[in-house]
Backbone as a chain_set.jsonl record, in Angstrom:
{"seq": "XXXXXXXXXXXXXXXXXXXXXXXXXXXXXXXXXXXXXXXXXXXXXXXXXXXXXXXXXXXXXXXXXXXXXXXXXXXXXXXXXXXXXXXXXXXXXXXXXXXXXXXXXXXXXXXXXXXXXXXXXXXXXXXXXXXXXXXXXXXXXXXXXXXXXXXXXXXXXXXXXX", "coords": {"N": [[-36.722, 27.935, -15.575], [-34.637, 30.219, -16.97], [-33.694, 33.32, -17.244], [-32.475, 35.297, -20.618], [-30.647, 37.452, -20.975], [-29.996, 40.322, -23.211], [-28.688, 42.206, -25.69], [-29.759, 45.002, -27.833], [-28.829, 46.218, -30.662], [-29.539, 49.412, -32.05], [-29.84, 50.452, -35.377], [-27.828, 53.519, -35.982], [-29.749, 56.233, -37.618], [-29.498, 58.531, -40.246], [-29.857, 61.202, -41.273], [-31.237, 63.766, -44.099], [-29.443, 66.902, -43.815], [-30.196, 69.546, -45.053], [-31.404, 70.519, -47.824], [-30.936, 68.937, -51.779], [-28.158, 70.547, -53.571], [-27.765, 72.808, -56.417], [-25.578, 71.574, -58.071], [-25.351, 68.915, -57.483], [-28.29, 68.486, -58.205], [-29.106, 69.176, -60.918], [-27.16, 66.845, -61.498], [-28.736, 65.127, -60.647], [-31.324, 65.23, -62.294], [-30.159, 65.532, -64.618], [-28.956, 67.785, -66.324], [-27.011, 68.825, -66.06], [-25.533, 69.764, -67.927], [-26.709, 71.216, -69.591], [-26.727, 74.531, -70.112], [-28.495, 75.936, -70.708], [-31.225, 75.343, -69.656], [-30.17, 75.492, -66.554], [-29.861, 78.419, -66.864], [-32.216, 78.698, -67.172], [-33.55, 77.482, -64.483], [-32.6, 79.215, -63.05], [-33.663, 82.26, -63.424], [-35.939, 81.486, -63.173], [-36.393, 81.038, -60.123], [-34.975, 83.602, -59.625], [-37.467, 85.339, -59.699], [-39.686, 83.549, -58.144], [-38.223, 84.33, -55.623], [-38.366, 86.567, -55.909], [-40.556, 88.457, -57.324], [-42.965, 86.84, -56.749], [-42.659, 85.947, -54.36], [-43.002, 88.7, -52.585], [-45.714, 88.585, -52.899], [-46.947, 86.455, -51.787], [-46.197, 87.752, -49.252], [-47.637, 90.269, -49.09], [-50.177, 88.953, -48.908], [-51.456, 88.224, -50.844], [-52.016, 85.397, -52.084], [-54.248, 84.966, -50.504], [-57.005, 85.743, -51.764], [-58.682, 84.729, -54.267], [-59.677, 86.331, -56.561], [-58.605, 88.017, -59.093], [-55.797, 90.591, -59.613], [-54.494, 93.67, -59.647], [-51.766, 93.108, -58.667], [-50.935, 90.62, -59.322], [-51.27, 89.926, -62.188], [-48.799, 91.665, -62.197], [-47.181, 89.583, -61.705], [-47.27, 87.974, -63.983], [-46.074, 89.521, -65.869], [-43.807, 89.689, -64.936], [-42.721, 86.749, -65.095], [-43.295, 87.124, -68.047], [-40.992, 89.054, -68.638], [-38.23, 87.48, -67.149], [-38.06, 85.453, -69.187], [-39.745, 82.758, -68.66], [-42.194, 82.571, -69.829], [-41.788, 82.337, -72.433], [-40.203, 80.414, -72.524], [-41.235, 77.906, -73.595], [-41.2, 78.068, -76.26], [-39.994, 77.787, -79.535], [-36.328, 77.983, -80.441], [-36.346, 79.738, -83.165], [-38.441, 81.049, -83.214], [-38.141, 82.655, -80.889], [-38.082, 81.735, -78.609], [-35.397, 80.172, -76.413], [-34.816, 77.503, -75.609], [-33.92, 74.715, -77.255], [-36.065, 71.688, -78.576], [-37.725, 69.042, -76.87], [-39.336, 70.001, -74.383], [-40.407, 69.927, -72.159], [-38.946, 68.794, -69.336], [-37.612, 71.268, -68.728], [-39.916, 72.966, -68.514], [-40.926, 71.995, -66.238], [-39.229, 72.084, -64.569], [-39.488, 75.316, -64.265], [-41.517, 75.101, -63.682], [-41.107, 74.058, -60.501], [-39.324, 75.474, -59.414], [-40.543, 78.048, -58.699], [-42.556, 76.6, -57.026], [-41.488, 76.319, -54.945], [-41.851, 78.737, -53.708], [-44.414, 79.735, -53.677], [-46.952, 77.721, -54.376], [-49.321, 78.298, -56.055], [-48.574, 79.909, -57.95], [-46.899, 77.869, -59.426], [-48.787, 76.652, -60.575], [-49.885, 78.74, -62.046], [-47.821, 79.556, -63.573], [-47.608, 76.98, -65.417], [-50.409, 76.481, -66.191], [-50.58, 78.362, -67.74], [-48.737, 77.936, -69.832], [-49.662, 75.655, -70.651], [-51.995, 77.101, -71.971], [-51.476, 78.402, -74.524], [-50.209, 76.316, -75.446], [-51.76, 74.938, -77.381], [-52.291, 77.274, -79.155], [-49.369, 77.847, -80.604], [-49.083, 75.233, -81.379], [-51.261, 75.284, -83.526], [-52.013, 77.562, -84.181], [-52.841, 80.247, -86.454], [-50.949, 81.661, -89.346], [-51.129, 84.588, -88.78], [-51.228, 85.294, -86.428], [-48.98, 83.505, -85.243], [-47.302, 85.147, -86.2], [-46.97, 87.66, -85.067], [-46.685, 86.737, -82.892], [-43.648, 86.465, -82.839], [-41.43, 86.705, -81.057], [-40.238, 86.437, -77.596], [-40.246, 89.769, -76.609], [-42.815, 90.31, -77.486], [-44.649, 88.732, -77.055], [-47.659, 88.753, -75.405], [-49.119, 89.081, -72.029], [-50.116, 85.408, -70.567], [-52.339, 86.185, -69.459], [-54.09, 87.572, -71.313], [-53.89, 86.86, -72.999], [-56.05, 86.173, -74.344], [-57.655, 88.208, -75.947], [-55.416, 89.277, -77.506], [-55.389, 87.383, -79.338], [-58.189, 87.919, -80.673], [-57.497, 90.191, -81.316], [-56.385, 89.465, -84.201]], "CA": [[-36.068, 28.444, -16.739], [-34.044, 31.617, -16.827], [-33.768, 34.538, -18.279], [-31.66, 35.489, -21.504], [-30.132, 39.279, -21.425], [-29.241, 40.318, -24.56], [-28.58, 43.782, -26.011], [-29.85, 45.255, -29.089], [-28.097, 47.127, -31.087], [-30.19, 50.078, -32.579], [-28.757, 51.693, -36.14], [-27.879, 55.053, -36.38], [-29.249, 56.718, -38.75], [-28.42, 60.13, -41.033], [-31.199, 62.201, -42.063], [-30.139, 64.929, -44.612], [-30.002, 68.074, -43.043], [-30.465, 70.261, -46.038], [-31.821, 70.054, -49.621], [-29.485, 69.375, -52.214], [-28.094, 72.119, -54.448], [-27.836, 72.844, -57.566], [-24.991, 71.112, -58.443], [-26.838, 67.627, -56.921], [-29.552, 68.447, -58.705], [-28.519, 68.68, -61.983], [-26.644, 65.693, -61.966], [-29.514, 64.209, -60.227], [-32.018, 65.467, -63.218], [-29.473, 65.232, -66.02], [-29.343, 69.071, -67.028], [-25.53, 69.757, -65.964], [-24.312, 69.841, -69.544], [-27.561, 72.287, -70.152], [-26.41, 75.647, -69.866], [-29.895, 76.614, -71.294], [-31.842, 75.384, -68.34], [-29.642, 76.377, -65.769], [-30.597, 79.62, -66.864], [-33.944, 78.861, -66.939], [-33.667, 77.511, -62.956], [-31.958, 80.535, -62.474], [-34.399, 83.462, -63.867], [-37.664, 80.975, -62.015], [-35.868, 81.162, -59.455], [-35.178, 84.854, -59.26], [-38.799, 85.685, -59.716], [-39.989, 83.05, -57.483], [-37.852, 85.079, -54.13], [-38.924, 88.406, -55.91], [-42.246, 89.109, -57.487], [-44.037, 86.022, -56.069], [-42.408, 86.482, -52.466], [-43.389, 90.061, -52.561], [-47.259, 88.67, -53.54], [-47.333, 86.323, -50.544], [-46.01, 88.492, -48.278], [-48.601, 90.878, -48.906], [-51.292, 88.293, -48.668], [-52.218, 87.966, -52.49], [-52.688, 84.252, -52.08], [-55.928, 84.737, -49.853], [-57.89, 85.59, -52.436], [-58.797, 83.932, -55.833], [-59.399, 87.53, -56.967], [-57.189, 88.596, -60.047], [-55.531, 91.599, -58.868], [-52.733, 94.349, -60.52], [-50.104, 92.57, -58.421], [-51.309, 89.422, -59.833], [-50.895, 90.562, -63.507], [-47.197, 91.968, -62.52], [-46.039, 88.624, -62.017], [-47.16, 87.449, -65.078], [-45.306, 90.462, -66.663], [-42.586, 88.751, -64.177], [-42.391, 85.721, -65.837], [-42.237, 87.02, -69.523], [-39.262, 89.263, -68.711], [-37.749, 86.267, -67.326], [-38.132, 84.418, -70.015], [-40.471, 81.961, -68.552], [-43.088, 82.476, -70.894], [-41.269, 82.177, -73.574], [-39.472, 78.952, -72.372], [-41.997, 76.542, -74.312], [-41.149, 78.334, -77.889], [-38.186, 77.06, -80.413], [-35.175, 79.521, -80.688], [-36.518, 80.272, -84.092], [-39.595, 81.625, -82.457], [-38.308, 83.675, -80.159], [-37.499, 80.819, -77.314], [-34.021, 79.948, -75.917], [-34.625, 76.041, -75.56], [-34.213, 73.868, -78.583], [-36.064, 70.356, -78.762], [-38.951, 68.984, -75.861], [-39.555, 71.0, -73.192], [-41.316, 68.894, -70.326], [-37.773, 69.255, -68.139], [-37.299, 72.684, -69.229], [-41.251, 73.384, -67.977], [-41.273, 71.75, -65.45], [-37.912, 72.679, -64.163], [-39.321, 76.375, -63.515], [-42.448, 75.43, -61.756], [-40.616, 73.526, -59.344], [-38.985, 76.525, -58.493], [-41.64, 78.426, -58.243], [-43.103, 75.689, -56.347], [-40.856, 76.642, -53.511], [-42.253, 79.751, -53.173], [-46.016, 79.551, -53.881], [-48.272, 76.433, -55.45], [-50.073, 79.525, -56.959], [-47.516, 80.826, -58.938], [-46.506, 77.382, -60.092], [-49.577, 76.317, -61.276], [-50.523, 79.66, -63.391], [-46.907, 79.296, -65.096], [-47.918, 75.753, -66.11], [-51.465, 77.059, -66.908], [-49.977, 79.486, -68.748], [-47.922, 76.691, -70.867], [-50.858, 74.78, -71.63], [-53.082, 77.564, -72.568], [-50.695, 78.875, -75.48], [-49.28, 75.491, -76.471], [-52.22, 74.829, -79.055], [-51.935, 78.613, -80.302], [-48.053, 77.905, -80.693], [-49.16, 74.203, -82.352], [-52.276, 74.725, -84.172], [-52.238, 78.807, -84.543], [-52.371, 80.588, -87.827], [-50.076, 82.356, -89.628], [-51.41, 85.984, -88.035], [-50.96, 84.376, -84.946], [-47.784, 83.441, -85.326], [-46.136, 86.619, -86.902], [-47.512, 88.579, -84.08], [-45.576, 86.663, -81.078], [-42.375, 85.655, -83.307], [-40.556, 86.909, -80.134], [-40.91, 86.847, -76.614], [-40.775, 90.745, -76.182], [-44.046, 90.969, -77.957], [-46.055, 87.609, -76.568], [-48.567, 89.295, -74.347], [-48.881, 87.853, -70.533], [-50.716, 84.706, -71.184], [-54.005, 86.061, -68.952], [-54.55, 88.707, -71.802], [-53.757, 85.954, -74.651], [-57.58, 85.835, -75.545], [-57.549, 89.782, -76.398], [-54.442, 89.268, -78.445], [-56.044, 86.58, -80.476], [-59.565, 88.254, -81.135], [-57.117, 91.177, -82.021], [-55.443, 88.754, -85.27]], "C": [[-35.57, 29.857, -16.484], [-33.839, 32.198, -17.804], [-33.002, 34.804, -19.329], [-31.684, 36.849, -21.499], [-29.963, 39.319, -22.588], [-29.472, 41.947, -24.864], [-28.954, 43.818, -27.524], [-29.428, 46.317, -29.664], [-29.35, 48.028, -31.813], [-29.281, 50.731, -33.453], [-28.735, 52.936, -35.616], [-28.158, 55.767, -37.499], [-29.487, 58.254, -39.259], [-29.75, 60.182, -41.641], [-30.18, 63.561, -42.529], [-31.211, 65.938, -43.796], [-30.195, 69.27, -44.027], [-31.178, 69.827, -47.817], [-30.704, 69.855, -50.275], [-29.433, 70.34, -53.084], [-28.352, 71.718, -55.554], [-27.029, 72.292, -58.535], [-25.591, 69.59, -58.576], [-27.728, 67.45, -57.961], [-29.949, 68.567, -60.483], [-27.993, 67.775, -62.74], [-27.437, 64.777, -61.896], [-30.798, 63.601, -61.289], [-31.295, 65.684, -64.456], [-29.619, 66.413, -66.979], [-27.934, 70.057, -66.328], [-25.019, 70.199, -66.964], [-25.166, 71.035, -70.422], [-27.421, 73.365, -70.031], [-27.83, 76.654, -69.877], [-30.985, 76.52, -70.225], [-31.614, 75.207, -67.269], [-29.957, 77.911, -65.726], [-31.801, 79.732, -66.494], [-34.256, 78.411, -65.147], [-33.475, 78.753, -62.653], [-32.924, 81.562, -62.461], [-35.516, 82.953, -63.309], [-37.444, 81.583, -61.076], [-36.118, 82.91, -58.416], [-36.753, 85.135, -59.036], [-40.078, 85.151, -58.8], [-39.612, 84.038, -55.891], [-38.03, 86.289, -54.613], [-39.577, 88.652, -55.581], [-42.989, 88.154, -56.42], [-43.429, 86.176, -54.202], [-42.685, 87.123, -51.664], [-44.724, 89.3, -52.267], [-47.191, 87.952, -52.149], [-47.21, 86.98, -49.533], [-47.03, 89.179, -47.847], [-50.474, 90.042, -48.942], [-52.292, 88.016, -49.766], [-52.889, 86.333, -52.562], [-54.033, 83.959, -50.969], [-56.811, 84.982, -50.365], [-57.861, 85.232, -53.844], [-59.091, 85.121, -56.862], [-57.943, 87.655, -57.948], [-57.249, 89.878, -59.492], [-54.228, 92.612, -60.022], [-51.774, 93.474, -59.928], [-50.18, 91.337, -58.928], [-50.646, 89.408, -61.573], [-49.678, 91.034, -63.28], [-46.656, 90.815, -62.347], [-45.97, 87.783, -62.768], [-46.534, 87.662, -66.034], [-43.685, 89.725, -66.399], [-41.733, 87.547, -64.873], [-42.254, 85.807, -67.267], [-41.206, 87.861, -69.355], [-38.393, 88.128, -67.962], [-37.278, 85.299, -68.024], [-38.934, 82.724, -69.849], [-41.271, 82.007, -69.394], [-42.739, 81.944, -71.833], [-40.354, 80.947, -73.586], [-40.213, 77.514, -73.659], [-41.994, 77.107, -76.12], [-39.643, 78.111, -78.231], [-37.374, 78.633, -80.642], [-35.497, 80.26, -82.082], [-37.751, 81.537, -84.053], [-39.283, 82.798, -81.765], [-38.096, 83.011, -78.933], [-36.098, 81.163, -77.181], [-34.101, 78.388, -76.082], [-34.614, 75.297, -76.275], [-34.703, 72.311, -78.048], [-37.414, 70.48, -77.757], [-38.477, 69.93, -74.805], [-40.03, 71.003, -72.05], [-39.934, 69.675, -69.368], [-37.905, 70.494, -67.947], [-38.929, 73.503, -67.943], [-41.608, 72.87, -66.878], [-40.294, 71.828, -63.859], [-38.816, 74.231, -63.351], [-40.826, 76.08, -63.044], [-42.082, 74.834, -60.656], [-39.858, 74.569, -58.96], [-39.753, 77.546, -58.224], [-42.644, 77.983, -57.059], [-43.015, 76.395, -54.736], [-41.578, 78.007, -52.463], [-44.116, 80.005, -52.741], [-46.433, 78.49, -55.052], [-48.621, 77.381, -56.506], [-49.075, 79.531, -58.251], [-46.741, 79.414, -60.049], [-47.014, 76.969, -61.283], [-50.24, 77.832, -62.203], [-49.078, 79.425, -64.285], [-47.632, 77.833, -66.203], [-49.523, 75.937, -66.578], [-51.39, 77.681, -68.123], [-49.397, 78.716, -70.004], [-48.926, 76.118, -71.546], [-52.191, 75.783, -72.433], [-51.957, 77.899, -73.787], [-50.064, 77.722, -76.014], [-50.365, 74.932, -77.756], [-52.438, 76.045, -80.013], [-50.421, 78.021, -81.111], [-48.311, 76.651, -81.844], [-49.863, 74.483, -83.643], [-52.36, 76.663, -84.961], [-52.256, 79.172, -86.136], [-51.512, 81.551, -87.576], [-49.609, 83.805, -88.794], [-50.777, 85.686, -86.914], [-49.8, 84.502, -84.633], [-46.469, 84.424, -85.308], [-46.099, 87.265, -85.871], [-46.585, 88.053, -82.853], [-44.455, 85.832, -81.417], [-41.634, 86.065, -81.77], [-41.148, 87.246, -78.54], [-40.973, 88.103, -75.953], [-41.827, 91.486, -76.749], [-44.944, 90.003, -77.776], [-46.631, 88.065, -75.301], [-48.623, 88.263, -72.626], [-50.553, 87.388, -70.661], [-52.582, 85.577, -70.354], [-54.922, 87.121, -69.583], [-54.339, 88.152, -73.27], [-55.063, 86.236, -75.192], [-57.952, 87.181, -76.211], [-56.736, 89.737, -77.443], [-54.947, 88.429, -79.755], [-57.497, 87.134, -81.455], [-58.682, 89.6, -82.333], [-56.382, 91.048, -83.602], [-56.778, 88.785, -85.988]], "O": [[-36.219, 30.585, -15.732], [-33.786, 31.83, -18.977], [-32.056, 34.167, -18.867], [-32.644, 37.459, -21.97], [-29.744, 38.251, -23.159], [-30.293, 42.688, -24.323], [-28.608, 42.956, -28.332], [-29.663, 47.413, -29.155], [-30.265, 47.303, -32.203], [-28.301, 51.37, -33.07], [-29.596, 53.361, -34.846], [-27.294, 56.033, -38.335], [-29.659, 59.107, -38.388], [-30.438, 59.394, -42.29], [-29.204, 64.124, -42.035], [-32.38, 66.02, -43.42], [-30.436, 70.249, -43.322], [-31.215, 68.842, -48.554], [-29.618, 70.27, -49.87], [-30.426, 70.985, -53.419], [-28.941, 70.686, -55.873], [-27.384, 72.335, -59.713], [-26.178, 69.168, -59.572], [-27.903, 66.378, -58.54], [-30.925, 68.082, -61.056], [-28.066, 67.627, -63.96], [-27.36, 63.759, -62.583], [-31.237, 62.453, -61.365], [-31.976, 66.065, -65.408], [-30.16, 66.332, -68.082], [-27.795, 71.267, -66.147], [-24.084, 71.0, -66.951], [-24.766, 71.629, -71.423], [-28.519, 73.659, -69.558], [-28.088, 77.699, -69.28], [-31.615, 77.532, -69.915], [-32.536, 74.76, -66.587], [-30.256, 78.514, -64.696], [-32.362, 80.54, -65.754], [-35.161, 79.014, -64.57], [-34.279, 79.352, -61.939], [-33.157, 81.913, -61.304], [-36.283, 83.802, -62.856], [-38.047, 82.635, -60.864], [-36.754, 83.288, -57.433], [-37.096, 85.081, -57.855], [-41.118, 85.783, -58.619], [-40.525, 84.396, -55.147], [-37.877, 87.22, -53.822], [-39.876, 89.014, -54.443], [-43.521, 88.603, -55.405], [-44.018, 86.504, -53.172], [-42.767, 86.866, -50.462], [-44.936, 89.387, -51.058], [-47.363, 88.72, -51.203], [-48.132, 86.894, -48.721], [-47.493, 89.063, -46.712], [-51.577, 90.585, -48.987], [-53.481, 87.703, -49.697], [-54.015, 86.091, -52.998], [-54.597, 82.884, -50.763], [-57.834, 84.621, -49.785], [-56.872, 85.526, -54.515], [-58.752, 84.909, -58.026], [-56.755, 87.477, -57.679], [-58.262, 90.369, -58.993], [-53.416, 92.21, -60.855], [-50.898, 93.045, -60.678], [-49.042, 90.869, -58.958], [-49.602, 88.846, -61.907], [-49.053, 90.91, -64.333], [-45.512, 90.747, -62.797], [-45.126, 86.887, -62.734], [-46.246, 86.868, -66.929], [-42.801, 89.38, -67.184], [-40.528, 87.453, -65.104], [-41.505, 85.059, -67.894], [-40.226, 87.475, -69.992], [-37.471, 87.954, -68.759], [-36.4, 84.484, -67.74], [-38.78, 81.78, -70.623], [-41.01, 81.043, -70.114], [-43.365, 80.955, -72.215], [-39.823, 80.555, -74.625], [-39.686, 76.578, -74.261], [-42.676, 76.593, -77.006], [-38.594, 78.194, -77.594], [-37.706, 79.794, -80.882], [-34.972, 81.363, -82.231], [-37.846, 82.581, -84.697], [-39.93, 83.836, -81.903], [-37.885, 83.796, -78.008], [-35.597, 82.176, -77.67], [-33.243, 77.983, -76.867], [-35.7, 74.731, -76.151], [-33.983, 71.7, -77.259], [-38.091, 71.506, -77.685], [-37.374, 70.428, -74.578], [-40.07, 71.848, -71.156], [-39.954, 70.799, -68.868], [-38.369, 70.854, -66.865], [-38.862, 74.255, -66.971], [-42.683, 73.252, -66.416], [-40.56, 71.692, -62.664], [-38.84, 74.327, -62.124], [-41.319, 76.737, -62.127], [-42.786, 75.076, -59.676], [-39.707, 74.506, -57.74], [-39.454, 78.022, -57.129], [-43.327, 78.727, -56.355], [-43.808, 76.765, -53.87], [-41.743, 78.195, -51.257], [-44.7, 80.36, -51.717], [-46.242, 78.526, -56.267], [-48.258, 77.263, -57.677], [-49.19, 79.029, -59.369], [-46.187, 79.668, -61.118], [-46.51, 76.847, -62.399], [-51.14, 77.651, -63.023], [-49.132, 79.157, -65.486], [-47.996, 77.845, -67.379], [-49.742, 75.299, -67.608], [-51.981, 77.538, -69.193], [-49.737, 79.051, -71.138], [-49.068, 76.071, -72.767], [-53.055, 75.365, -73.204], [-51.347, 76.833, -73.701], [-49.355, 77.897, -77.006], [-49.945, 74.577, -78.857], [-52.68, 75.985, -81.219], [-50.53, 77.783, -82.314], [-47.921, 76.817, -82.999], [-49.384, 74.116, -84.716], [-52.73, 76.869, -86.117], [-51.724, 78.427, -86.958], [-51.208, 82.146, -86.542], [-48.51, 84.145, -88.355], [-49.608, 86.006, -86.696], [-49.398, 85.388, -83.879], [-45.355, 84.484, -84.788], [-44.946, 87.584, -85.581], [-45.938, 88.749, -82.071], [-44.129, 84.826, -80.786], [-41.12, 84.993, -81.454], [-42.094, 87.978, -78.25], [-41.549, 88.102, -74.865], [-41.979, 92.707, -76.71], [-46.069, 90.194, -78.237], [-46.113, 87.774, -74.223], [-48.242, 87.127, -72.342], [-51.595, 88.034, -70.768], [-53.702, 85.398, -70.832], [-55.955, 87.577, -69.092], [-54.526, 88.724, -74.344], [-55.21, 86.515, -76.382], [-58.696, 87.056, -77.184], [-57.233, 90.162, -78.486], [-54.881, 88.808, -80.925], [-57.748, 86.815, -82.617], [-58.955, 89.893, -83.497], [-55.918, 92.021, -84.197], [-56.88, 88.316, -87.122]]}, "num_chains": 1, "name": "protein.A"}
């Protein structure tokens, strides 16, 4: 019996060579027509290649230690307007309606930079969303706006102080 040659063809195939943008990614997550959290990528974003860039650099994520530079990029995120992302425009937000995308939008950019930094924003979200739900009135009056809602890791001071 004899042999059979035969050739095999092997595909070719295309690996992406970059992430996609922001254009992509928008269309991809259905938040092109959002002008509102475009911003909000935008201002994570910034703060993500700032403050938090700065913090790893200098080696802040080796210890579990709260620190001053730790506390400035919480300050970070309410001039940003991250903080203040998960409250209604009547409040003192920018985002009208749910807010999952919106919240979860800027820890994925955060993400990029440091885990850390994503997971205290989203810490940060969940510790203040049953003040924001369940709070009283005092409560309330006190952080109608986000240039007077304290950075969340000093919320429990603010509250004792109502």
């Amino acid at each position: 019996m004899g042999t059979v040659a035969g050739t095999v063809a092997i595909p070719e195939t295309k690996t992406m060579l970059t992430l996609p943008g922001d254009a992509v990614r928008q269309i991809q997550w259905r938040f092109a027509d959002r002008f509102d959290l475009q911003m909000l990528v935008a201002s994570a974003r910034g703060v993500a290649r700032g403050t938090v860039a700065r913090l790893v650099a200098a080696g802040e994520r080796n210890t579990h230690e709260w620190t001053k530079a730790k506390d400035e990029m919480m300050d970070a995120f309410d001039r940003a307007g991250i903080t203040a992302a998960f409250m209604e425009p009547e409040e003192g937000g920018f985002i009208a309606g749910p807010k999952n995308l919106a919240l979860g939008l800027a820890a994925f950019e955060l993400a990029w930079v440091d885990g850390g930094a994503a997971t205290a924003s989203l810490a940060g979200f969940l510790a203040l969303s049953p003040i924001h739900e369940r709070g009283t009135e005092k409560i309330a009056s006190r952080g109608a706006e986000p240039s007077r809602l304290p950075s969340r890791f000093r919320m429990w001071v603010w509250i004792r102080e109502c």
